[in-house]
C-alpha positions in Angstrom: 16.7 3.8 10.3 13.4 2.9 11.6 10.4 2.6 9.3 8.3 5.3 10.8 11.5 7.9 10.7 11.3 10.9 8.9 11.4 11.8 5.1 15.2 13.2 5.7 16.3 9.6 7.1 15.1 7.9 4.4 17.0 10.7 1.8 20.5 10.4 3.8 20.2 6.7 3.9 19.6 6.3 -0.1 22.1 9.7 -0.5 24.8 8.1 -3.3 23.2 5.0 -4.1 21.8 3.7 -7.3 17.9 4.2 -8.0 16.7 0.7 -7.5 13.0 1.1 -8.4 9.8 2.6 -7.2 5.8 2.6 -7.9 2.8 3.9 -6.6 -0.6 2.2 -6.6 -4.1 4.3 -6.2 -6.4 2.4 -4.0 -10.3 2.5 -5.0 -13.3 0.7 -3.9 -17.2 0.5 -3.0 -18.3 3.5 -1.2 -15.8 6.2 0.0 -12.3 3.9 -0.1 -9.9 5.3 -1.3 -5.8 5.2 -1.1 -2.4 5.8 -2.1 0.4 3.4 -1.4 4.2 4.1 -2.2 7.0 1.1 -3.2 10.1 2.5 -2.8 13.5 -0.1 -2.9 15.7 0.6 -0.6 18.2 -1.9 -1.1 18.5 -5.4 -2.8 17.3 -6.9 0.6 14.8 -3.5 1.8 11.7 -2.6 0.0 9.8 1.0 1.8 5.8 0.7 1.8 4.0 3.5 2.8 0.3 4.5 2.1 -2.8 6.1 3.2 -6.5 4.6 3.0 -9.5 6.6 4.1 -12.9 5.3 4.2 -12.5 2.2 6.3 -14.0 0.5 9.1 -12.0 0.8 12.0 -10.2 -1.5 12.7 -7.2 -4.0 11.3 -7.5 -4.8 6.8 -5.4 -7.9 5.5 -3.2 -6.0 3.0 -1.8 -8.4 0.0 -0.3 -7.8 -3.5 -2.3 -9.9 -5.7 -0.9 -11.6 -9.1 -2.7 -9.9 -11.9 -3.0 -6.6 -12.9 -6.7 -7.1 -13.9 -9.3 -4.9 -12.5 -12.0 -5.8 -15.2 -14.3 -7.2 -12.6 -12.6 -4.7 -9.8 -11.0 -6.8 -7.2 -12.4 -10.1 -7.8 -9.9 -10.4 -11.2 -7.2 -9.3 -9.4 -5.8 -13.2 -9.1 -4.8 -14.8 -5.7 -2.1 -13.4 -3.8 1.7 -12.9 -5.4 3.0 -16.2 -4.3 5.9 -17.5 -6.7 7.5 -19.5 -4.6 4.4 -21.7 -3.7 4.2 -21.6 -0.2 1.9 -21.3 2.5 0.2 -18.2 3.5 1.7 -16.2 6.6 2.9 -12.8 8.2 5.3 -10.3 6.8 7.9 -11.5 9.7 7.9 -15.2 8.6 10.6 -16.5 5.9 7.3 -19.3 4.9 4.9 -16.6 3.5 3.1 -15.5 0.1 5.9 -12.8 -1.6 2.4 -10.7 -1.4 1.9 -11.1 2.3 2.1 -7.5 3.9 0.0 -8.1 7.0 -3.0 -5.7 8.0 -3.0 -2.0 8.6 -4.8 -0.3 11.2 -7.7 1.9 10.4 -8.2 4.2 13.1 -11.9 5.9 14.4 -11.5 8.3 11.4 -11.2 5.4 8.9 -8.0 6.3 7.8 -5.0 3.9 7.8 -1.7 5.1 7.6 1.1 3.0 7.4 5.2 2.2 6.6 6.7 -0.5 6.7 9.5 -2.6 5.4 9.6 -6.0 3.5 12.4 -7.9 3.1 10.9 -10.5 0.4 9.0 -8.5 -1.7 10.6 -6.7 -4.7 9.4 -3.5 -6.9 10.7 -4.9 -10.0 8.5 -8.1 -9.5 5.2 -5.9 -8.1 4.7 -3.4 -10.8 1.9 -4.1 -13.2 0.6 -6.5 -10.6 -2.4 -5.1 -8.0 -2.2 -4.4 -4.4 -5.7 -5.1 -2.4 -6.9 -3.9 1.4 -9.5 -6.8 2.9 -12.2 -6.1 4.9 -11.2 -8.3 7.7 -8.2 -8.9 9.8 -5.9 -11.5 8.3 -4.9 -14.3 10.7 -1.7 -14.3 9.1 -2.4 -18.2 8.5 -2.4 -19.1 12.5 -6.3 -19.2 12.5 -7.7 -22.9 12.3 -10.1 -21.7 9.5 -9.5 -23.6 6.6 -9.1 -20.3 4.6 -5.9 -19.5 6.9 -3.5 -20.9 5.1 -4.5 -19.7 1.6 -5.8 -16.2 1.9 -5.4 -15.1 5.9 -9.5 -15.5 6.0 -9.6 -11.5 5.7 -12.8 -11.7 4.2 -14.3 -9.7 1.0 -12.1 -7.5 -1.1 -13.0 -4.0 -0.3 -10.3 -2.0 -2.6 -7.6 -2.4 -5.3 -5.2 -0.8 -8.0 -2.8 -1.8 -9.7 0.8 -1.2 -9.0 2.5 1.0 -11.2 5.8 2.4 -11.8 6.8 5.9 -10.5 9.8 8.1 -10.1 11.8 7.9 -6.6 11.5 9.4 -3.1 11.9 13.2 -3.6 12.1 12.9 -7.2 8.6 12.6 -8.4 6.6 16.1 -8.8 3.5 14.2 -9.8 0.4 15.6 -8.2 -3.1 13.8 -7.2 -4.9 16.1 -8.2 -3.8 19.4 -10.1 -6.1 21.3 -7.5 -4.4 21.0 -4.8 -0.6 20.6 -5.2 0.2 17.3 -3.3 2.6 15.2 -5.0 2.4 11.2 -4.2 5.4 11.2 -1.7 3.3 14.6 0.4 0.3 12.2 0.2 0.0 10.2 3.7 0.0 13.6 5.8 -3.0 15.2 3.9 -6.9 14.3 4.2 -7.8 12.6 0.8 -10.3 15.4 0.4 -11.8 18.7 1.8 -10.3 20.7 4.6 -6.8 20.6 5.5 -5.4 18.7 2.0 -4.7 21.9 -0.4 -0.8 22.7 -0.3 -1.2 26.1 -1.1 -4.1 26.7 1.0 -5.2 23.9 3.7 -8.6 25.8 4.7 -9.8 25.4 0.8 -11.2 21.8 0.2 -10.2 20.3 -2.2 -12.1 17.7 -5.0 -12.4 14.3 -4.8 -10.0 12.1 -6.9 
């Protein structure tokens, strides 16, 4: 199964097997940011991340989950990137990389970045209630020589966050966006975040912003 496979893949490859955990976390940020990203376990070994962010620059965003849950000062409290092991940062492909290290998504002219992909270190279970954060930059995956490379990725300022929380399964969770427009979270990365074309019942009404 490759990670940009249909919906149907994914349900005949979990099809029998234990729910081992999901969560959902709703990106926000200055100006017209905005996101929904998806944690679904696939195995012990497999965690799914898909997601949707609108309103960026085009262009490759560092994406990392962060260690606290704490968006009292928005994304600036969110803590350093999820890094229990205490090791250096790096890509998603490397085995010597932040747990939180999940590379940079591509925003296209349109601003919107939409993404899945497939971690092998990173956990739901150890995620939720922890916050997930898009960069402005593109991270270096730690191969830069700035002296930032091997900390953060030197993606540059914080541009949106939310914290990870945790959701019902693929297929499983009827919970909408918004109650306007009859998208539920898994519908979410093939709809517009707002206006014409992201109503279910109706694509040519818009819809209201979250």
């Amino acid at each position: 199964m490759t990670c940009e496979s249909c919906g149907e893949k994914v349900r005949a490859a979990l099809e029998g097997k234990p729910d081992l955990g999901a969560a959902v976390a709703m990106l926000a940020g200055a100006g017209s940011i905005q996101g929904v990203v998806r944690f679904l376990q696939l195995s012990e070994e497999r965690c799914l991340i898909d997601g949707t962010i609108d309103g960026l620059e085009p262009g490759p965003h560092g994406l990392h989950v962060h260690t606290l849950g704490d968006l009292t000062l928005d994304c600036l409290s969110c803590g350093e990137h999820y890094n229990p092991f205490g090791r250096q940062h790096g890509g998603p492909e490397d085995s010597d990389r932040h747990v939180g290290d999940l590379g940079n998504v591509i925003a296209g002219p349109d601003g919107r970045a939409s993404f899945r992909l497939e971690d092998c270190q990173l956990k739901v279970w150890d995620v939720i209630g922890r916050s997930l954060v898009v960069d402005a930059g593109e991270d270096d995956l730690g191969r830069g020589g700035h002296p930032l490379s091997k900390q953060t990725g030197n993606s540059g300022e914080r541009l949106a966050c939310g914290i990870i929380a945790r959701s019902a399964g693929l297929f499983q969770n009827p919970k909408q966006i918004c109650a306007c427009d009859g998208i539920t979270l898994w519908e979410e990365r093939d709809r517009p975040i707002a206006g014409k074309g992201r109503s279910k019942n109706n694509p040519e009404t818009p819809a209201a912003h979250l």
